[in-house]
Gaussian input, Z-matrix of N, CA and C with variables (Angstrom, degrees):
# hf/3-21g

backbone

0 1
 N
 C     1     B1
 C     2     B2     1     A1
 N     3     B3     2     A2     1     D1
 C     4     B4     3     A3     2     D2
 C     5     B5     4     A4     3     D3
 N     6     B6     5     A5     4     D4
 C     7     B7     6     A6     5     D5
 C     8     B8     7     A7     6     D6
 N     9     B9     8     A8     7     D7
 C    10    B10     9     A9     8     D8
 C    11    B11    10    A10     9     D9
 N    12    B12    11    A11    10    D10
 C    13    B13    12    A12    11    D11
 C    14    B14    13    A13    12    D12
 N    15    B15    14    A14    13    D13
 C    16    B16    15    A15    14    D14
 C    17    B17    16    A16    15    D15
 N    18    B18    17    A17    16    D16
 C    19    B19    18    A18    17    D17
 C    20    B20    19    A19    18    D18
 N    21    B21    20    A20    19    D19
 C    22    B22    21    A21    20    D20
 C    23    B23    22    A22    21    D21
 N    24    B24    23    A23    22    D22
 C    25    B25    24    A24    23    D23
 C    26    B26    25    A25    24    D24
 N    27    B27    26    A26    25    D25
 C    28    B28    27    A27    26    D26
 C    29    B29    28    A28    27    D27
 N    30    B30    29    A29    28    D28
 C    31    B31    30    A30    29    D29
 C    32    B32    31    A31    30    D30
 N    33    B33    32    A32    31    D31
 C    34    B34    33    A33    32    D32
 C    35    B35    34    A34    33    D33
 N    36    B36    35    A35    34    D34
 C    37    B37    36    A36    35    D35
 C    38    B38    37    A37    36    D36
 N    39    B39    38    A38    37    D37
 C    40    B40    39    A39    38    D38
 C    41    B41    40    A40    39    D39
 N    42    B42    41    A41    40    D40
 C    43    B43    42    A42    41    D41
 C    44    B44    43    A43    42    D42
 N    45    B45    44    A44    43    D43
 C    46    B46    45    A45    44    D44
 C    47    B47    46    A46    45    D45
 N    48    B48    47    A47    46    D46
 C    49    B49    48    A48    47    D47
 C    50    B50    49    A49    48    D48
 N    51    B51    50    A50    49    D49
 C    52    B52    51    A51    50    D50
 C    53    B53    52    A52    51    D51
 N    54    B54    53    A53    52    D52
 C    55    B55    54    A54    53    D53
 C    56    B56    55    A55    54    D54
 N    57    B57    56    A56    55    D55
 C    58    B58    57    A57    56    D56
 C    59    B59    58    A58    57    D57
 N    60    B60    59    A59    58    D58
 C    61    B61    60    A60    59    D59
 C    62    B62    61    A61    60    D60
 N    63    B63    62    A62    61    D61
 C    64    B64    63    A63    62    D62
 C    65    B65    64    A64    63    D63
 N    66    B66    65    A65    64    D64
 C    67    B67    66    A66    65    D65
 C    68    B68    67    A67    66    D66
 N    69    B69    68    A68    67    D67
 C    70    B70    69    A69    68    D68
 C    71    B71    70    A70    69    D69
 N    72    B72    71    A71    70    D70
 C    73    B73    72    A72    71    D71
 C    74    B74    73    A73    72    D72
 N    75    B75    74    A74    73    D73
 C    76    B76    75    A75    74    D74
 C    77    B77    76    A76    75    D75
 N    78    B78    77    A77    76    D76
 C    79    B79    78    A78    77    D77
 C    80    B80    79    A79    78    D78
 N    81    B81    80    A80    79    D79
 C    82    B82    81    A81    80    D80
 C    83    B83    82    A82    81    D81
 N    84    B84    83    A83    82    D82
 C    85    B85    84    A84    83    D83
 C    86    B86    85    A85    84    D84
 N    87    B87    86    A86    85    D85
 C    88    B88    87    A87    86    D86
 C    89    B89    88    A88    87    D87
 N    90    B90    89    A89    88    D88
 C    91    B91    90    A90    89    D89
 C    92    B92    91    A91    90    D90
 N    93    B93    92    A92    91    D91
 C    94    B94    93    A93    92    D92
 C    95    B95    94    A94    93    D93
 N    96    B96    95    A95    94    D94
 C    97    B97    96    A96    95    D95
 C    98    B98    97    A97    96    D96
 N    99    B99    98    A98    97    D97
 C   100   B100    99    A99    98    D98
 C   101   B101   100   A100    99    D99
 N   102   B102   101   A101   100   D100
 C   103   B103   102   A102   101   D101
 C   104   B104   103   A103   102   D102
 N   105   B105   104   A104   103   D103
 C   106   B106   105   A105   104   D104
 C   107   B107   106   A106   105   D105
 N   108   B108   107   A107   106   D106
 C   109   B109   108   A108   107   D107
 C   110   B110   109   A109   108   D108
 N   111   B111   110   A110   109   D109
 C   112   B112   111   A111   110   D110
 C   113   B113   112   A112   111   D111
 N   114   B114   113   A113   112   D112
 C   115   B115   114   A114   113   D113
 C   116   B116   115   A115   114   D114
 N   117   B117   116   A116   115   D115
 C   118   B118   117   A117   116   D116
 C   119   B119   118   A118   117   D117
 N   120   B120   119   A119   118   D118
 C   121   B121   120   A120   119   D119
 C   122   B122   121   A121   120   D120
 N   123   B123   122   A122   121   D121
 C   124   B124   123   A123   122   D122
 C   125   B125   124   A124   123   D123
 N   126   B126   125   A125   124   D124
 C   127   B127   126   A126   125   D125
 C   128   B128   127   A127   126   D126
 N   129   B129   128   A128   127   D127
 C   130   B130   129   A129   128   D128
 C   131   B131   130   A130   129   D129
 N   132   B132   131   A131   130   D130
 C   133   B133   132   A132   131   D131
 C   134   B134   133   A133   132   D132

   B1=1.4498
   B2=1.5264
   B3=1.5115
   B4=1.3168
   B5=2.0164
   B6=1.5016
   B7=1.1711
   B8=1.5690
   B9=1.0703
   B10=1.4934
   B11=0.8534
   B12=1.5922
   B13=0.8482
   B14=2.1506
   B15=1.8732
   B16=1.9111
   B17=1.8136
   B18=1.3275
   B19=1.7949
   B20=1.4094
   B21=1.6180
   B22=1.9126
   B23=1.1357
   B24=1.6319
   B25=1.8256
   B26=1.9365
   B27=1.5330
   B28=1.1249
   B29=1.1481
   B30=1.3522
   B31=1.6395
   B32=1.3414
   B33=1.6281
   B34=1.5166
   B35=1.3731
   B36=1.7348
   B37=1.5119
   B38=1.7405
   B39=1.0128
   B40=1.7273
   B41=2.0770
   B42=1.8473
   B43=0.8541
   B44=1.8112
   B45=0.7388
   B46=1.5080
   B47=1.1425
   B48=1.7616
   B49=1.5381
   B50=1.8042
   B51=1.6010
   B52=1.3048
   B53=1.5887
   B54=0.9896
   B55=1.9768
   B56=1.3911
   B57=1.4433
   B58=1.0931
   B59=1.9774
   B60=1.1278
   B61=1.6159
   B62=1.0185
   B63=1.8180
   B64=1.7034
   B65=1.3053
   B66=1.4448
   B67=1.4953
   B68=1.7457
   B69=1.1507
   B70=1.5822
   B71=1.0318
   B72=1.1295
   B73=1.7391
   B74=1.2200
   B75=1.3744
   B76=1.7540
   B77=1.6304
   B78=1.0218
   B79=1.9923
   B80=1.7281
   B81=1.0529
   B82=1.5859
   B83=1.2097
   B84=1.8393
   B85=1.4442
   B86=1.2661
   B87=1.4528
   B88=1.7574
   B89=1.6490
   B90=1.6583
   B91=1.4113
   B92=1.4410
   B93=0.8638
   B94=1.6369
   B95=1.2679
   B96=1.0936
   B97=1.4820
   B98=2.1840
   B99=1.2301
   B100=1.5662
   B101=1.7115
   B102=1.2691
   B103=1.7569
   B104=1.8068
   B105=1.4378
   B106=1.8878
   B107=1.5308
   B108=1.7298
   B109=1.1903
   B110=1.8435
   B111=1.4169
   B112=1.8432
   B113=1.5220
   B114=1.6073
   B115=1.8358
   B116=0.9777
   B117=1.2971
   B118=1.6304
   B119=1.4234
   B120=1.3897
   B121=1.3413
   B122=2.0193
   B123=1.1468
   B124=1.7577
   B125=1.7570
   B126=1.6227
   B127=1.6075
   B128=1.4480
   B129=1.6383
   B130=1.6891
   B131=1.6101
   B132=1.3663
   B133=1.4363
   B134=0.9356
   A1=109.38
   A2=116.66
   A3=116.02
   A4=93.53
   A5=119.38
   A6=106.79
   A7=111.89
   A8=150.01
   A9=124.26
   A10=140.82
   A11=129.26
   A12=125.33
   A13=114.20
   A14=81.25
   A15=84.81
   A16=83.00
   A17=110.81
   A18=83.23
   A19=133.49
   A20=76.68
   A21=92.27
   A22=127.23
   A23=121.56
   A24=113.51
   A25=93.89
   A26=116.93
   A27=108.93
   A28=121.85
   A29=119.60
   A30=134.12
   A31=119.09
   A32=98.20
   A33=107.14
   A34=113.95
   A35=100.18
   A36=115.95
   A37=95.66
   A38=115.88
   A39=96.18
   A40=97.76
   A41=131.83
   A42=120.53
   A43=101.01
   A44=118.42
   A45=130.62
   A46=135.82
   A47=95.16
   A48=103.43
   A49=126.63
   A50=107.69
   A51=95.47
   A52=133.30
   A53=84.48
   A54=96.29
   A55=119.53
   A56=111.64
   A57=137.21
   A58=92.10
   A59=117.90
   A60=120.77
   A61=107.30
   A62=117.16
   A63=123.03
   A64=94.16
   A65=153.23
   A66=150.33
   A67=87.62
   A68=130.83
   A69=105.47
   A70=132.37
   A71=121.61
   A72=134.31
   A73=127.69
   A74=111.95
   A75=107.42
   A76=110.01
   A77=99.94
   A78=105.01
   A79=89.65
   A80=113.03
   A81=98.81
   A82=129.20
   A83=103.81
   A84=126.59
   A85=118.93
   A86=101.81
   A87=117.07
   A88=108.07
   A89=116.49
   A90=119.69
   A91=119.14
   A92=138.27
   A93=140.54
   A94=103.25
   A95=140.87
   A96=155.14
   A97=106.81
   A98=83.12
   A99=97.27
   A100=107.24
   A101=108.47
   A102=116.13
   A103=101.78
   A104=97.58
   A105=103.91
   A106=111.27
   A107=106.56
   A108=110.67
   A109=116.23
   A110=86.78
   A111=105.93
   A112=93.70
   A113=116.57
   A114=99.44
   A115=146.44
   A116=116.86
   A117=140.30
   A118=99.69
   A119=124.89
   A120=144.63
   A121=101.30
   A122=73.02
   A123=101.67
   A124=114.50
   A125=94.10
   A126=95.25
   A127=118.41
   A128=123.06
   A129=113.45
   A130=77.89
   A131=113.01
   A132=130.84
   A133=133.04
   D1=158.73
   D2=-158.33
   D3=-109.50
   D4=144.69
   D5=177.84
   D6=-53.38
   D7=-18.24
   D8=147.76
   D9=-40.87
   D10=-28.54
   D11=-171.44
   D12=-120.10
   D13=12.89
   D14=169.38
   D15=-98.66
   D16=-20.50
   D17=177.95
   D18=-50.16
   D19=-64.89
   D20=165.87
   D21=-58.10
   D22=-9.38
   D23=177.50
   D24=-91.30
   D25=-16.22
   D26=172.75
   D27=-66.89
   D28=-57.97
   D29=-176.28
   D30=-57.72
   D31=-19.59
   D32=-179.82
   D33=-68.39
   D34=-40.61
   D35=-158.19
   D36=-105.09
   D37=0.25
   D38=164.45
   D39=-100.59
   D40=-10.02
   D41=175.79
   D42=-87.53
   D43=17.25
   D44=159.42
   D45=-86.43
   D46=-59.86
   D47=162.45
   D48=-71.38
   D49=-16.41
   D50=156.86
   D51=-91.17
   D52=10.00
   D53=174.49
   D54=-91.00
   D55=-39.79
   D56=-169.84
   D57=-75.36
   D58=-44.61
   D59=178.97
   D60=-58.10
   D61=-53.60
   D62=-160.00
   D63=-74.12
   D64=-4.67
   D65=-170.21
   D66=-118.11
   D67=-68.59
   D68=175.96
   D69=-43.04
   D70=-36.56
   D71=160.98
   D72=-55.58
   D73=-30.58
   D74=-170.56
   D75=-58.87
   D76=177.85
   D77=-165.76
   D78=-90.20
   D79=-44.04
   D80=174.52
   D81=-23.50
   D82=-64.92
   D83=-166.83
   D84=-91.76
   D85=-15.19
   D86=158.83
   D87=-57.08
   D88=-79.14
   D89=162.73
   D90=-39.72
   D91=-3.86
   D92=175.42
   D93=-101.91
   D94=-65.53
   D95=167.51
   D96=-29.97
   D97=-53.14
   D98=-168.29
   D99=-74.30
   D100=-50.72
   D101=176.16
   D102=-52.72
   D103=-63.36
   D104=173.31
   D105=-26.11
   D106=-65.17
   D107=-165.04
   D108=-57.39
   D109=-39.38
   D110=-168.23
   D111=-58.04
   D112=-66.28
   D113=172.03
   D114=-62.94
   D115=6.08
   D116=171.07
   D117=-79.40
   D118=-40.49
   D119=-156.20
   D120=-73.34
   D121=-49.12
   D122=-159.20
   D123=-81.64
   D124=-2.46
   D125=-165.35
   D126=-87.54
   D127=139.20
   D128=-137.42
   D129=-121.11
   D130=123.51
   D131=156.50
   D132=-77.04

């Protein structure tokens, strides 16, 4: 591959990895994540 085109597999893949952050982050998936975890926490055998 020619450095043009490792640019663009870069830019691609860091506009990935910031998408992928701004959707892990949202308060939604924060509170979803956290309730999940808390009843995982909480679960009586």
């Amino acid at each position: 591959m020619s450095t043009a085109e490792y640019a663009v597999g870069t830019v691609a893949a860091a506009a990935f990895a910031a998408l992928l952050y701004a959707i892990l982050t949202s308060d939604s998936i924060v509170s979803g994540l956290t309730s999940l975890v808390q009843r995982a926490l909480t679960v009586s055998f």
